[in-house]
N, C-alpha and C positions, 0 to 999 in steps of 0.2 A: 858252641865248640869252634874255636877260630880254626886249628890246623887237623881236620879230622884225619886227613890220611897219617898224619905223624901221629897222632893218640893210636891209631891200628897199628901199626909199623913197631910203637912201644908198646904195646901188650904183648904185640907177636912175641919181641923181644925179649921181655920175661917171662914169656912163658916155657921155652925155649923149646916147642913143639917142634921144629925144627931138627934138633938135633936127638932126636927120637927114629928118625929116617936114616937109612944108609945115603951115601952120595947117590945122585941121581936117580932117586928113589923118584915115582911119578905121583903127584896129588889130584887128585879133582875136588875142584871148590863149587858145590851145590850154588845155586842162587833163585830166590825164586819171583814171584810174579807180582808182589806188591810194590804199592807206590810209594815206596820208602827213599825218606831223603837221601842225597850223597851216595845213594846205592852205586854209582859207576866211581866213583872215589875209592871207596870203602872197599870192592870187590877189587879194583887196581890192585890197592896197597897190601891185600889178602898175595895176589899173584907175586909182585915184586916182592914179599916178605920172603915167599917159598923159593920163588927165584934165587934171589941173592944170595939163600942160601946152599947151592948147588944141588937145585930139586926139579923137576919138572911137572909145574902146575897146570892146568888145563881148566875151562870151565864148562859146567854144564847146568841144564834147566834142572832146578829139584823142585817139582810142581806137580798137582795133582793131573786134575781136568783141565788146568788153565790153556790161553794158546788155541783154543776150541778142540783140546784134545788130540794134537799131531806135533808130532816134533818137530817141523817145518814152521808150527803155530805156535811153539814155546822158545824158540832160537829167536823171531821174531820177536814176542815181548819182548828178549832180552835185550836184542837189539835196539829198541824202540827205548831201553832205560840207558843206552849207551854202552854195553855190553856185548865190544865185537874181538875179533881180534887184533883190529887195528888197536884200538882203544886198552886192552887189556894186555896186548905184549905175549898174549899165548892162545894157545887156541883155544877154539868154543866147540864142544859136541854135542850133539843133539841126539839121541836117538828115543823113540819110547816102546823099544821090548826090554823087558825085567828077567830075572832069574829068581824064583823060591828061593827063600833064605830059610824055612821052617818056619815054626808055628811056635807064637807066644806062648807066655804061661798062661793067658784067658783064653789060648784056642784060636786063636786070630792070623792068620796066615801072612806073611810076612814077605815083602820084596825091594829089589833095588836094581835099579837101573842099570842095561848092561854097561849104557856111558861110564857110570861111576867107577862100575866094578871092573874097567879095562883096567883104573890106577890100582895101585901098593897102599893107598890109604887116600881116605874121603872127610873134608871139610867141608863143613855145610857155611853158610852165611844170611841169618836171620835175623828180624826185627820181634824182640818179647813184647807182646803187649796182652790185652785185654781178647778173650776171643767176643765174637757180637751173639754168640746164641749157645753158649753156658758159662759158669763159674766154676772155678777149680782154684788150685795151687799150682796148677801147669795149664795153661790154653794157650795161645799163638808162640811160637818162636821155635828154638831149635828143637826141640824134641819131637813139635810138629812136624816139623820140615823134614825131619827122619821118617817118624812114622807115614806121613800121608803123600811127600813131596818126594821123596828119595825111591821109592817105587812108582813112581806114576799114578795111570788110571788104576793099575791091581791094586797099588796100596791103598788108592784114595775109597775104591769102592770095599773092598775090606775093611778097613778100617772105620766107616761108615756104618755100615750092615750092622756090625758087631756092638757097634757104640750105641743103635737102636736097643741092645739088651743090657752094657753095661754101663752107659753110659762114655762120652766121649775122652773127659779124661782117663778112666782108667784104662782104655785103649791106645792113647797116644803114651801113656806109662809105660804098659805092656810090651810095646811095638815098638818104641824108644831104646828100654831094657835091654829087648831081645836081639835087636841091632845093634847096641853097642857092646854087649856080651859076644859079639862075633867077631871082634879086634880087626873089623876096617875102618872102623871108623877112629878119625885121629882128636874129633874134638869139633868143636863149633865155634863160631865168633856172635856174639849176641850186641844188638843194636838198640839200644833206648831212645825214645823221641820223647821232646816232651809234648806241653799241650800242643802248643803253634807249629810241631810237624818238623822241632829242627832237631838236626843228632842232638842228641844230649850226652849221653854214657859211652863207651862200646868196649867190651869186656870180653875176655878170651876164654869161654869154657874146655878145660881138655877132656876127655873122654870118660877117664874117673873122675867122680862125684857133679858129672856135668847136669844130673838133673837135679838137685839141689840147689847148685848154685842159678840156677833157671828159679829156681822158687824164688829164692830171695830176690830177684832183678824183678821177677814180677810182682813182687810187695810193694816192691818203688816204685814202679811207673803208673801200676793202678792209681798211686796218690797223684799223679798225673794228670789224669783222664779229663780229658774236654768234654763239656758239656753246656748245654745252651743255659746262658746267662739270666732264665725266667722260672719259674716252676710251673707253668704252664702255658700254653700257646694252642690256637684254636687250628690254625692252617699252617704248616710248616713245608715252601716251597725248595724243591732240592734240584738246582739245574743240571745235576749230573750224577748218575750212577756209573756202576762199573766193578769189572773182577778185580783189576789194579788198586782200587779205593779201598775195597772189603772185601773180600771172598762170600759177604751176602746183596754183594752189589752197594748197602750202604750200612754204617756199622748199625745194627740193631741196639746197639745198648745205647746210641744216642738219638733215634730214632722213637724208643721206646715201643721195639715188636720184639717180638720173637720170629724163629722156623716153622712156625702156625703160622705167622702173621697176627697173633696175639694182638690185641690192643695194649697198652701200657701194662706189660708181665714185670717192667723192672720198677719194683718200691720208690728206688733212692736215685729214681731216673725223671729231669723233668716230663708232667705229662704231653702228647703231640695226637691231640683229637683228627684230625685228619694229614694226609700225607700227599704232595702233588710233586709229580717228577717229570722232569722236563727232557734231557737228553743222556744218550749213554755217551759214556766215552768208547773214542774210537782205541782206544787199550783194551776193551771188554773183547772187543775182536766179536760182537754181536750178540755174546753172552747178559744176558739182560735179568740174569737174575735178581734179585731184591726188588724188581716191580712189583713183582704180589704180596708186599709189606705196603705199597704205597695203593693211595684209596682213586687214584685218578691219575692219568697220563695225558699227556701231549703228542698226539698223532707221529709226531716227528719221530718219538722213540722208537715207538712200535712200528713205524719203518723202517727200521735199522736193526732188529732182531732178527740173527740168526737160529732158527729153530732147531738146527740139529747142536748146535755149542748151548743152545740153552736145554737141550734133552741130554745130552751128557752133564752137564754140569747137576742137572736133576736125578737123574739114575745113580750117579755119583755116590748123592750128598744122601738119595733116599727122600729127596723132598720137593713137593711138587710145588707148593704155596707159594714159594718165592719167584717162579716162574709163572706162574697163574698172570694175565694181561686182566688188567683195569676196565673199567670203563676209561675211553678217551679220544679227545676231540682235535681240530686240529688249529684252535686258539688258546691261545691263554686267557683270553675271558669269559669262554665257554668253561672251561675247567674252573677258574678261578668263580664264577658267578655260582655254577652247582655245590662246588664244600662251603662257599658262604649260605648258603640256604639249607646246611645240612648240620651246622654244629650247635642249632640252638639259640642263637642270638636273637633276641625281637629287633634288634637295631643293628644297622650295617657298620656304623662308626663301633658300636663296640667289639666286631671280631678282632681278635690279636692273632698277628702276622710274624714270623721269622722265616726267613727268605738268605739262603744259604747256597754256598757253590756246590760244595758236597761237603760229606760227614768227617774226610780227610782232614780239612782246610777249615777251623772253624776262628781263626784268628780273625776273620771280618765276618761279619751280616747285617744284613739290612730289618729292621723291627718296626712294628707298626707305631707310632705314636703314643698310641694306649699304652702300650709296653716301658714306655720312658720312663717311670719311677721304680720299677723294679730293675733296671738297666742299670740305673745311678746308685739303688742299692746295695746293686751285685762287688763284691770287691773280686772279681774276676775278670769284668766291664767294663768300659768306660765309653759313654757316647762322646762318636768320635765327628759328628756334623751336623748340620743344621736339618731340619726338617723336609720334607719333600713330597710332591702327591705323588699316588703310584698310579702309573698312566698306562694306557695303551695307545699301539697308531691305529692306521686308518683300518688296518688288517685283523686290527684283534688281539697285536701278539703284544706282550711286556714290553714297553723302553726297558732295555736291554743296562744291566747294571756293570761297570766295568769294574770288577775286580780285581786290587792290585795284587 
């Protein structure tokens, strides 16, 4: 998409959500904590839309646990995506105490930030895609971001709780519903990427029949979904997790785990016999969740976990597995030398290797050799260079791959 902030700006446009508001009517535009492209673009063009036309927009964090759980820790994200005042032309507010909005029709108690609820009407700003740990006709995007981002911690861990008995979507339905049955909310903007991570779509939901048209944007992009180029791989090394990546640190459905840590639960997912993760990003803000999907770390990581952002993010979610620590060492050939001695191979030449920045970014990676003719297969792939040994230095640790 060449000129994204003008494809937002023309939806705003006809949609005419706008002039739905009295003059000088106040907005808060939700935004939340993933690493979604052109997000400081997009959230601009959202502000200047409402601006220009005699509204006063404001933005604020719509995030669960992200930020390690303090609103001082979610203004940050935002800031960190380009999301300041400077930058957005209006302000930014932070706060994380909520007010009871009542109780879904599943029973599911219901909240919103007092940020949001200082404005006249509330626009969220969300990326629809695929969730990493279930299948629905609704998982990531704005209904989410209502139910679980727009009250904070009370909504995230409500919403949670409840999803243990009815499962996840029909609680984000519920809580969606029941929020937008309360006529603050003015509508959503929804964000499609495709495989390679770039805007693709971006499409203006208004309030009425906004979870619908959510269904259908996620028929599209599912057909989207990046996946590793082989149908099966023995060591799949991932040098970065993170809450900004995935909300389970890396997306599980490419990963091939579940919120168990399941081994390969997804059918039509290539399989990934072992899993080796090397750093978190400093966006996690120390939240290290999705390590306990992976079968082995790198010392380095698990020096940089904060324990109390990854015990929120776990009481949260209701789930312990994904913050569960590995065994891990503080080489890359220590870790890399135990999963080759554990997948079965009689021959070291024949383990198969994919070797990835993270789950985000899956437009390059690095393949073992062996891999080559299913690579050349793939009409998704294409090798893109000549061959090369995978070395270590004098330390232990990986030649360091520079990813463009």
């Amino acid at each position: 998409m060449p000129d994204v902030a003008g494809a937002v700006l023309a939806e705003l446009r006809v949609s005419g959500l706008a002039a739905s508001l009295p003059p000088g009517a106040s907005v808060a535009i939700g935004a939340g904590s993933r690493g979604i492209s052109n997000i400081a673009t997009i959230v601009r063009a959202v502000c200047d839309y409402f601006a220009g036309a005699g509204l006063k927009p404001f933005v604020f964090p719509a995030m669960g646990s992200h930020g390690a759980g303090t609103a001082e820790g979610q203004a940050s994200v935002l800031a960190h995506y380009g999301i300041t005042e400077a930058t957005m032309g209006c302000p930014v507010r932070s706060q994380f105490d909520t007010t009871p909005m009542g109780t879904s029709d599943l029973g599911v108690e219901t909240f919103a930030g007092n940020d949001a609820l200082a404005a006249d009407a509330i626009f969220v700003v969300g990326r629809v895609k695929w969730h990493t740990s279930f299948n629905g006709g609704i998982e990531s995007g704005v209904c989410k971001m209502l139910a679980i981002g727009l009250g904070k911690l009370d909504s995230a861990k409500a919403s949670h709780r409840h999803g243990r008995k009815h499962g996840m979507e029909a609680v984000i339905r519920s809580v969606a519903r029941h929020l937008l049955a309360s006529g603050r909310i003015l509508g959503g903007l929804a964000i499609l990427e495709d495989a390679h991570h770039n805007t693709a779509q971006v499409a203006v939901l208004p309030a009425a029949g906004l979870m619908e048209r959510e269904e259908a944007l996620l028929r599209t992009v599912k057909e989207w979904m990046p996946r590793l180029p082989v149908p099966a791989v023995d060591i799949l090394i991932v040098d970065e997790i993170g809450k900004n990546i995935s909300g389970t640190g890396m997306d599980l459905k490419v990963v091939n785990r579940n919120a168990l840590a399941t081994y390969n639960p997804w059918p039509d997912t290539p399989r990934v016999e072992r899993i080796y993760v090397r750093d978190l990003s400093p966006l996690s803000y120390g939240n290290a969740v999705g390590i306990g999907a992976a079968d082995i770390a790198h010392s380095r990581l698990v020096g940089k976990i904060d324990a109390h952002a990854g015990r929120v993010n776990a009481e949260t979610a209701g789930s312990l597995a994904m913050v569960r620590i590995p065994l891990h060492f503080p080489t890359d050939r220590e870790c890399f030398e135990l999963l080759t001695n554990t997948v079965g191979r009689e021959r070291r030449e024949d383990v198969t290797v994919a070797w990835i920045r993270n789950t985000l970014d899956l437009g390059e990676m690095v393949v073992s050799e062996n891999l080559r003719p299913q690579v050349e297969a793939s009409v998704h792939a294409d090798v893109a260079g000549a061959a090369f040994p995978m070395e270590f230095d004098a330390a232990g640790q990986l030649k360091e791959w520079h990813w463009t």
